[in-house]
N, C-alpha and C positions, 0 to 999 in steps of 0.2 A: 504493500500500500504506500510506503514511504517513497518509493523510486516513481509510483504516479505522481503524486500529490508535491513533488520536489519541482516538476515542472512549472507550477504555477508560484513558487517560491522564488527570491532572487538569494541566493547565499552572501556574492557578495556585499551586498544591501545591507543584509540581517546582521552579518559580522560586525563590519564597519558601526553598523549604530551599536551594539551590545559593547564594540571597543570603547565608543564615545561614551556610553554610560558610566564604563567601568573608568576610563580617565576621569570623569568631573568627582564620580565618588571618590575617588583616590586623591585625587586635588583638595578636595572636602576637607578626608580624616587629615592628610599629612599641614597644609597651613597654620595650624595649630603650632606644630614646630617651628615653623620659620620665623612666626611673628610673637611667640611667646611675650617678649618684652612688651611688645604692645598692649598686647590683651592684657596682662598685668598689672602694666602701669593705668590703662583705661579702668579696668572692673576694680582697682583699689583690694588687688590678690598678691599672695605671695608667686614667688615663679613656681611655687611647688603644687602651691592652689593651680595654678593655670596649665602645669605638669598633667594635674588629673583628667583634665578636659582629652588628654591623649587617653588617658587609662582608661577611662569612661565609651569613650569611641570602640575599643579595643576589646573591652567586656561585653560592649553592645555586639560586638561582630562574632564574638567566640561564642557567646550564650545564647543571646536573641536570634542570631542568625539559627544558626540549626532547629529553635524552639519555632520558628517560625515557619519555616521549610517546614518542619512535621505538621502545623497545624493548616497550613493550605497545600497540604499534599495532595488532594483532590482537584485542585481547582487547574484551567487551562495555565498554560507557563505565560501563555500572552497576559491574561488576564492577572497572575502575579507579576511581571513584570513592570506591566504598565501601573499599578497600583503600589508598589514597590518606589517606582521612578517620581508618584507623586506623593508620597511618605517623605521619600528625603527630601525634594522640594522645599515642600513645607515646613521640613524641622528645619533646613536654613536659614530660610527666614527669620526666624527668631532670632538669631546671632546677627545677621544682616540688619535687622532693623530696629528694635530693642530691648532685646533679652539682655539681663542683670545673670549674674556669678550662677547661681542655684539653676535658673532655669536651660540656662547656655550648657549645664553638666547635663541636664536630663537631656536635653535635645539633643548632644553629643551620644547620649547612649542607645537616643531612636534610632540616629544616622548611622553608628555601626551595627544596628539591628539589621537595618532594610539594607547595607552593601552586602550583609552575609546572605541574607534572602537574595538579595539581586545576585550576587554569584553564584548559586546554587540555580536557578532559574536560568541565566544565562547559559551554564555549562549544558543541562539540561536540550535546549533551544538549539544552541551552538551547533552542538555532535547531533541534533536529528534533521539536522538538513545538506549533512554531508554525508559524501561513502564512508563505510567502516574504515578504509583504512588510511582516513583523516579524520577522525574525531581527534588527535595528540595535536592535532596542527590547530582545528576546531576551539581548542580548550585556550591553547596557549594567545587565541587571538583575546579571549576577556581576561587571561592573566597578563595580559602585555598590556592591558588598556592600565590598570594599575600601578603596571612597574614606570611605563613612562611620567606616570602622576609624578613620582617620585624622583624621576631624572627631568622633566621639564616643568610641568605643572609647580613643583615645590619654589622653583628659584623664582618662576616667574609669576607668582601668586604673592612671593615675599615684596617682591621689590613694588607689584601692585598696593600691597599692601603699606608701602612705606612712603608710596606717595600720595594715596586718595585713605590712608588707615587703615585695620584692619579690618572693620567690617563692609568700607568697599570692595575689601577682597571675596568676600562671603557675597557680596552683590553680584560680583561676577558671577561668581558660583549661579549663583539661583539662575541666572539670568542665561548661562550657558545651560543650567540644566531642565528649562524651560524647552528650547529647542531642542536637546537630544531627547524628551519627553514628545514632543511631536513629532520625530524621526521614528520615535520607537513605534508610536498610534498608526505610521503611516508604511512601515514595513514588517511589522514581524508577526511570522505565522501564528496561525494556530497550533500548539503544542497541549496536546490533554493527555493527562497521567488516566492507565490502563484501567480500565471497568474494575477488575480485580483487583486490584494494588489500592489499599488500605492503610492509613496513617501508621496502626501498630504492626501489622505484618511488614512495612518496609521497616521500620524502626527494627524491628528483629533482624533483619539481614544487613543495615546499614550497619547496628553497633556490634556485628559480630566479631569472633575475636579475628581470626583473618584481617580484617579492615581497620581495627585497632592497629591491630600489629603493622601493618605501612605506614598507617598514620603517626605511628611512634619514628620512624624514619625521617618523616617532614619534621616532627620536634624537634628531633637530635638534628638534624641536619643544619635547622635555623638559630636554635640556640649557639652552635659552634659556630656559626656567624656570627649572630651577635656578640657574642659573648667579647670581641675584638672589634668589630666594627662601629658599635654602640661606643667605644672610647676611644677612636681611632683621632681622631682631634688632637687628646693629650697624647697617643704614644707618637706624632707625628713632630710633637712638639718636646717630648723628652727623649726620645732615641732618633728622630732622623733629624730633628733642627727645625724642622720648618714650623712657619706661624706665620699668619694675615694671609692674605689674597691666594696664597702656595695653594695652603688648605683645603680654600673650595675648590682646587683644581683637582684635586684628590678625591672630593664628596662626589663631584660632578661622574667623575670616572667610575665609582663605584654606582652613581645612579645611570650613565647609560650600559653597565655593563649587568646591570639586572636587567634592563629593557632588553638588550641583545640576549641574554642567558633564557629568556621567559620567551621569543618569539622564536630561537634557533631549538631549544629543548623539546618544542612541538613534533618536529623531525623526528626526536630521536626516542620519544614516546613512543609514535607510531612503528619505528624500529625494533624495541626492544624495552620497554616501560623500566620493567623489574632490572635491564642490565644498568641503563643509566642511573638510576639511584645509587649504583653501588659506585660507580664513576662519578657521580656528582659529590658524592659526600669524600673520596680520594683524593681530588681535586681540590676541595675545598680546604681536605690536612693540608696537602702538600704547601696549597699557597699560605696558610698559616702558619707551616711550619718556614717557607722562604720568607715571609713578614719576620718573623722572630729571627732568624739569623741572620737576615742582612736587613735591619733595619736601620741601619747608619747608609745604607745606599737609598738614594728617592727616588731611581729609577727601578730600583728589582722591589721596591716597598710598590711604586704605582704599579707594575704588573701583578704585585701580587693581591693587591686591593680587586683590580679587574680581575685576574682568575676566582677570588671569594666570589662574587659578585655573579660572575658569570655562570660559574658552574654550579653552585649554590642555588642559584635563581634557576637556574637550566633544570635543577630536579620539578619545578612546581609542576608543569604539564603531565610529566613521565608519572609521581604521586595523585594528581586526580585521575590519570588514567586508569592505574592501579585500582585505584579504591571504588570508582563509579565500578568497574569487571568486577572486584573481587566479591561486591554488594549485591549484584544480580536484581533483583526483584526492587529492591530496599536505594538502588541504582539515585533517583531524587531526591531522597533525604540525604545519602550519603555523600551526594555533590557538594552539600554545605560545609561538612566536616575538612577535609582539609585545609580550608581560610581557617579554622577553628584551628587547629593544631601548630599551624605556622606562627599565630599571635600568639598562642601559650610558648612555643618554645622561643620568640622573639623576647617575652617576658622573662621567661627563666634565664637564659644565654645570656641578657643584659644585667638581670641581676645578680647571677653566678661569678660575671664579669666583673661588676662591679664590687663585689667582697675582696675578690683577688687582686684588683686594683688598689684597695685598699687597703689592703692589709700589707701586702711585696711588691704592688709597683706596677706600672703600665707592663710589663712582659707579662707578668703572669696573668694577664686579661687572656693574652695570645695563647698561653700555655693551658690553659682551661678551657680556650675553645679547642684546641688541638685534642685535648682528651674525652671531650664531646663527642667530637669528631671521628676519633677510631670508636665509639660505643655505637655511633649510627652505623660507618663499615659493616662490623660485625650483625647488626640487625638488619642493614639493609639485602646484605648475603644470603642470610635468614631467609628474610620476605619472598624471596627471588623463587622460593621452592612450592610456594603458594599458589593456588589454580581456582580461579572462575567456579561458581557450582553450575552446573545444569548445561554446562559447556558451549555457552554462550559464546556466538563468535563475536559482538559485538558492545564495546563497555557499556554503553552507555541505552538501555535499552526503554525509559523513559518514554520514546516519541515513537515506539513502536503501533502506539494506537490510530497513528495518522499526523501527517503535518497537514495542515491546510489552512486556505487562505482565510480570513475573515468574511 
C-alpha cells in the first residue's frame, strides 16, 4: 500500500519541512545558552537560575516527550505533528512577549515536551515515505535539522539576540516557526498508526530490554562526549593556551562537525546500524584520547574536537535505526526514546565531567570521558548481537497502515 500511496506524496517536500521544524526547535532549546547573561540580567536571576531554563527544556524533552508519544499513539502522525508544531509556537511566545522567571521555566518544559513529540513523529513520517533501504538516511535528515541549530542557528540567534535583546531572539523564533507550521499544513502526509497497535502493547515492545540495551549505547556514547566537551572552553585555555575569538573557532568546528556526523551517519545506518555504533563510540576514545595527549598542539586539539563531534554525532541515525527495528510493533513510541537517552547521558557526561574537573583539573574531564567511552565499546559490541522480533525487514514499521494524502 505504501509504494501506491508514495506517488501522490513528495518526499523531498516532506523532509525538507520536518528538517525546518527540527532546526527552529533546536534554535529554540539551544538560545538559552548563548544569551544566558541577558536573560539574567533582564528577569533579575542568578546565571544558575537562568542555567535551569536549559535543564527545564531538557526534562521536558526526556520525560514529556516519550509521555507524550505514548498518549497520542493512536492519532494520524500529521495530525501530531501539526498540533505539536503549534504547542511550541505558543509556549514561545511567552518568552517572546512577557513571560516573568516562573513562567518562562514552565514554558521551557512544554517546548522540550513537544521537540520530543515532534521527533518521535517526525522519524515516524520521515522512514514511511521512503524505500526501506533509506529510512538511516530518512532519520538523519530530522536529526540534522537539530544539529545544525546548534552549529548555525546558536551563533546567529546570539548575536540577534544582542542586538534587538533576547527576547527578539524568541521573536524570530515564533515568527520562523509560524511559517514552517504552514509548510508542514501544506505538505505532509497522512501517517496513521496500525488499527492494532495500542498505546500499552507498543509501550511493551518499545521498553523492552533489547531496546534498553542500545539505548544505553546512545548514553555512554554522549556522556563520553560531554563529559570533555561541556569544558572544552577551560581545557583550551589551561592546556592548549588559547582564549577570546580562538575559542569560538573551536565551538564552531565542533558545531559543524555534529551537523556533518548526523547527515553522513545516515549512510552508514543504512549500511550497517549495529556496526557503526561500535565505530562511533572508537572514534570518539581515540579522538579523546588524541585531545588529552597532544593538547598543547591546536591543531591535533581542532581535529580532535571534529573527530568527537563527528563520529559521536555520526552514531544518532545508526541508534534510532536500531531501536525503531529492534521495537517492532512498539516501532512509534520507541522513536521518542533515543532524544531521551542522549539528554540523560549529555547530563551525566557533563556532570561526571564536571566532578573531575574539579576535583584534578581540566584533563581528567578528558580522562573520564575516555572511560565512558570504552564502557559504550564494550556494550555497543554487545548490542551488535541483537535481532529484530518477527523479522521484520523494515525499522520503522509505523506507516505500514498507509501514507496518504490529506
Amino acid at each position: 500500500m505504501i509504494a501506491t500511496t508514495r506517488k501522490r506524496v513528495r518526499p523531498a517536500a516532506v523532509l525538507a519541512a520536518l528538517f525546518a521544524g527540527a532546526f527552529v526547535m533546536g534554535c529554540a532549546e539551544m538560545l538559552v545558552v548563548g544569551m544566558i547573561d541577558l536573560i539574567a540580567a533582564d528577569l533579575s536571576v542568578s546565571l544558575a537560575a537562568a542555567g535551569a531554563l536549559v535543564t527545564a527544556n531538557a526534562l521536558g524533552l526526556a520525560i514529556g516527550g516519550p509521555l507524550l508519544t505514548f498518549l497520542t499513539t493512536r492519532f494520524d502522525r500529521r495530525q501530531v505533528l501539526l498540533a505539536t508544531a503549534s504547542v511550541f509556537l505558543a509556549a514561545n511566545l511567552l518568552p517572546a512577549l512577557f513571560a516573568d522567571y516562573p513562567m518562562f521555566l514552565v514554558a521551557r518544559v512544554v517546548i522540550g515536551a513537544a521537540q520530543g513529540l515532534f521527533i518521535a513523529a517526525a522519524m515516524v513520517t520521515a522512514t514511511s515515505i521512503v524505500p526501506p533501504e533509506r529510512t538511516g538516511r530518512a532519520m538523519s535528515v530530522v536529526i540534522s535539522g537539530f544539529a545544525t541549530s546548534s552549529a548555525l542557528g546558536l551563533p546567529i540567534g546570539t548575536l540577534l539576540g544582542q542586538s534587538v535583546g533576547w527576547r527578539g531572539s524568541f521573536v524570530a523564533v515564533v515568527i520562523v516557526a509560524a511559517a514552517v507550521l504552514v509548510v508542514l499544513f501544506v505538505v505532509l502526509p497522512s501517517v496513521p498508526t496500525d488499527a492494532g497497535s495500542g498505546a500499552v502493547g507498543q509501550a511493551r515492545h518499545a521498553f523492552a530490554p533489547r531496546v534498553l540495551a542500545v539505548l544505553s549505547v546512545s548514553f555512554l556514547t554522549f556522556a563520553a562526549m560531554l563529559a570533555a566537551i561541556t569544558y572544552l572552553v577551560p581545557f583550551l585555555a589551561e592546556l592548549t593556551g588559547l582564549t577570546g575569538p580562538l575559542v569560538t573557532v573551536y565551538l564552531l568546528v565542533y558545531g559543524i562537525s555534529t551537523t556533518l556526523g548526523s547527515a553522513i551517519g545516515g549512510r552508514f545506518a543504512d549500511a550497517n546500524a549495529a556496526r557503526m555504533l561500535i565505530v562511533g563510540a572508537l572514534g570518539v576514545l581515540i579522538s579523546l584520547g588524541a585531545l588529552l595527549l597532544f593538547g598543547g598542539n591546536p591543531w591535533i586539539v581542532g581535529l580532535s574536537v571534529l573527530g568527537i563531534g563527528m563520529l559521536g554525532m555520526g552514531t544518532a541515525p545508526s541508534i534510532q535505526h536500531r531501536v525503531v527495528a529492534l521495537a517492532g510493533p512498539g516501532a512509534p513510541l520507541a522513536a521518542s526514546l533515543p532524544a531521551s537517552a542522549v539528554n540523560v547521558g549529555i547530563a551525566f557526561g557533563s556532570l561526571a565531567g564536571g566532578i573531575a574537573l574539579e576535583q584534578w583539573g581540566e584533563a581528567f574531564a578528558v580522562i573520564v570521558g575516555m572511560g565512558i567511552a570504552v564502557v559504550a565499546i564494550v556494550v555497543a559490541w554487545g548490542t551488535s548481537f541483537l535481532q529484530a522480533p518477527a523479522a521484520s525487514g523494515r525499522p520503522v514499521e509505523a506507516g505500514s497502515a498507509g501514507v496518504r494524502r490529506r
